[in-house]
N, C-alpha and C positions, 0 to 999 in steps of 0.2 A: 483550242484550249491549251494552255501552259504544261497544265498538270500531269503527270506521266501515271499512265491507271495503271491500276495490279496486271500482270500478267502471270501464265501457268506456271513460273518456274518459281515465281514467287508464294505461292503456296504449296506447290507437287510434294508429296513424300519421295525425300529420295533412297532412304534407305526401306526397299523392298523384294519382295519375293518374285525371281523368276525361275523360269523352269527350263530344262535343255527340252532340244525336242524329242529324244529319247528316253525319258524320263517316262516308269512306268505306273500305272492307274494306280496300286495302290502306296505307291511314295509319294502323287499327285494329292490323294487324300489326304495322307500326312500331313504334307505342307501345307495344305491349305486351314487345316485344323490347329496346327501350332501357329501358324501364322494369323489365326484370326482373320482371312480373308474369304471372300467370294470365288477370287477368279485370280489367276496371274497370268504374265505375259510369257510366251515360249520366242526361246531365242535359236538361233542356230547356231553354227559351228563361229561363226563370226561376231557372234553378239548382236545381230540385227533381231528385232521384235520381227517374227512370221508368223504368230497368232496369238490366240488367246484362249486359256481352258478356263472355262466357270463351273462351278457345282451343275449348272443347267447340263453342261456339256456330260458330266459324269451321271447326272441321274437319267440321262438320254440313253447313255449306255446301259445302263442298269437293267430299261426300262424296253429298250431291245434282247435283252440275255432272256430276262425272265416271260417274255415273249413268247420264246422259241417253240418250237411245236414239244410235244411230250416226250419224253426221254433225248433229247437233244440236250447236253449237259450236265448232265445231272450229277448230282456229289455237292463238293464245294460250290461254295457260293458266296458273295462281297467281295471284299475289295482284296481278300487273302487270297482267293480261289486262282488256281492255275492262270484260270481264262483270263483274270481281268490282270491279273500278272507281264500278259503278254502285250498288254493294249499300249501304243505311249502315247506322249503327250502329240505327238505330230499327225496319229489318229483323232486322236478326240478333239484337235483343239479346232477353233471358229477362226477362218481364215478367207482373205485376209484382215489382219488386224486395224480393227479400228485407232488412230491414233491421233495425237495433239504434239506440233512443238510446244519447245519453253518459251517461244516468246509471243506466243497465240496472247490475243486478250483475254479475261477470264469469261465474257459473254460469248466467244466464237466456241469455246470447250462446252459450255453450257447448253448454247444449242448443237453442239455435236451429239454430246449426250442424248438430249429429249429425240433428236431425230434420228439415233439409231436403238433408240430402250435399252441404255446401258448405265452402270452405276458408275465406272471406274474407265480411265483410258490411259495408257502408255502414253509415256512422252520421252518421244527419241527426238536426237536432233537431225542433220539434213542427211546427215550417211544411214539412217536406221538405226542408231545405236540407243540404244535404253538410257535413258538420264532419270526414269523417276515414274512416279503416278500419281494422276490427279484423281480425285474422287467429288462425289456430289457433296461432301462435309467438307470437302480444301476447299472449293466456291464457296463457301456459305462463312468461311471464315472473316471475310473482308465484311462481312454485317456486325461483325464482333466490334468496328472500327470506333471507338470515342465518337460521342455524339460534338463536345469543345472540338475533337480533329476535323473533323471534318469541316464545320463553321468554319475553321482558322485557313483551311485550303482553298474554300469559296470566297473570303474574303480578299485571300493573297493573291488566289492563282485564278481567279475569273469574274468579278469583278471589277477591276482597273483595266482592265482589258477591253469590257466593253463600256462599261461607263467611267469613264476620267475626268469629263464634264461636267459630270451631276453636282445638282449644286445643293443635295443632301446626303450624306452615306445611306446606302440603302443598309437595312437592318436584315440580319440571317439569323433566325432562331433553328436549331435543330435538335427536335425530343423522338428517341426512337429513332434514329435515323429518318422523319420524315421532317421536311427542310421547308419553314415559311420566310418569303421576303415579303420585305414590305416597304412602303416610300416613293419616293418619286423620281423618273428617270428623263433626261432631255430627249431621247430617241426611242419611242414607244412599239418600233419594227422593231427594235433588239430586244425587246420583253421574249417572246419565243426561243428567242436564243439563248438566251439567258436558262430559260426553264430546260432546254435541251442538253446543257452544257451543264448544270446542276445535277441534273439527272445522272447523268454517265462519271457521276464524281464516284469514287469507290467507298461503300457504305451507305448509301441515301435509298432508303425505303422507296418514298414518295416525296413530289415536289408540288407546295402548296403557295402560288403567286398573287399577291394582292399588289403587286407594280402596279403604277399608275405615270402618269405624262406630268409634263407642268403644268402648275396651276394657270387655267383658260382666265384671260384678261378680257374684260366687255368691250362687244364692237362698236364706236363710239360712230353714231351718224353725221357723216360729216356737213350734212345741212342746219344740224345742231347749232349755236353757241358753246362756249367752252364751258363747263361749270364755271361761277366766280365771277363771269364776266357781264358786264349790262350791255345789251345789244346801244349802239347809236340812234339817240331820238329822230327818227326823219319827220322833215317839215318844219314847219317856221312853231319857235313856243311862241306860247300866249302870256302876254304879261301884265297883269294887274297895273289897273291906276295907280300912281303914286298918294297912297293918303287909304288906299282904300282897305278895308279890312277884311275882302275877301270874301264878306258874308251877301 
């Protein structure tokens, strides 16, 4: 296929929140509360991503303090409290970090996600350096895509590619992002491909194919005569008397 899909750097936020690895629990909280996030990425002294803290990571903590056997702690308590003062981010954080380049497809970030139960992944490039973060709502942005765009890409960019032949255009309707073709094609093994190649266009729901082959021509028996044509009399005619009336 022609067409170049979305990849991660094309939707990532790049302006986002990281954290030193020194960075302690309750500035952790902070940030994460001004910043409206879940989780961010802990960097080292170099700017390389070495983990990640999520609210999960902090209520773990929490959830070991308040634990503790009886008078083990006791006084202050949250995120003010001496103890959790001391905690930083390169204690709490989940390492190592799960991550994505920018130039990942946006289906290879997606299934990273679903196969480690995460919302959000850092996107560094080949050195580990932070360039951004994709979330499960950056994927889902490319569905936002013009139902006309999308059409005009299958039309231009796949397509003529496989059928240059066809001695009809095939027809691409797309409502909601789910794409019907329809008409007729000279190579009926490229139908599949077709529906393959549609699918993986960025924005397309669902792929719904009513392709069909050229119209089948009747197998003419060749022991037949031609339509039109009168077979040759065999055998001698018979020919009436001159005078006679036939009756």
């Amino acid at each position: 296929m022609t067409g170049t899909p979305h990849v991660v750097s094309d939707v990532m936020t790049q302006t986002v929140l990281a954290l030193r690895h020194g960075a302690a629990f309750k500035d952790i909280v902070k940030a994460l509360q001004r910043w409206q996030v879940s989780a961010a990425p802990v960097l080292d002294d170099d700017g390389r991503v070495v983990g990640v803290v999520s609210e999960a990571d902090l209520l773990h903590k929490e959830e070991a303090r308040t634990a503790a056997p009886a008078g083990y702690g006791q006084g202050r308590s949250g995120p003010d409290s001496p103890e959790s003062a001391s905690v930083t981010a390169a204690a709490l954080m989940t390492t190592p970090a799960i991550t994505v380049r920018p130039e990942a497809p946006l289906p290879e970030a997606a299934r990273t996600m679903a196969r480690h139960g995460v919302k959000r992944l850092p996107v560094v490039d080949a050195d580990g350096l932070l360039q951004g973060v994709v979330s499960r709502a950056d994927l889902l942005k490319v569905f936002l895509r013009g139902d006309e765009d999308i059409a005009e890409e299958i039309r231009r960019q796949i397509l003529p590619h496989l059928f240059p032949d066809s001695a009809e255009p095939v027809r691409v309707l797309v409502r909601d992002g789910v794409v019907t073709l329809t008409g007729r094609v000279p190579d009926t093994a490229l139908i599949p491909v077709a529906v393959g190649w549609v699918r993986g266009v960025d924005g397309v729901v669902a792929v719904e194919c009513a392709l069909a082959g050229p119209p089948r021509r009747p197998d003419l028996d060749p022991d037949l005569p031609d339509a039109g044509r009168v077979p040759p009399h065999r055998g001698r005619a018979h020919r009436l008397p001159e005078g006679s009336g036939g009756s």
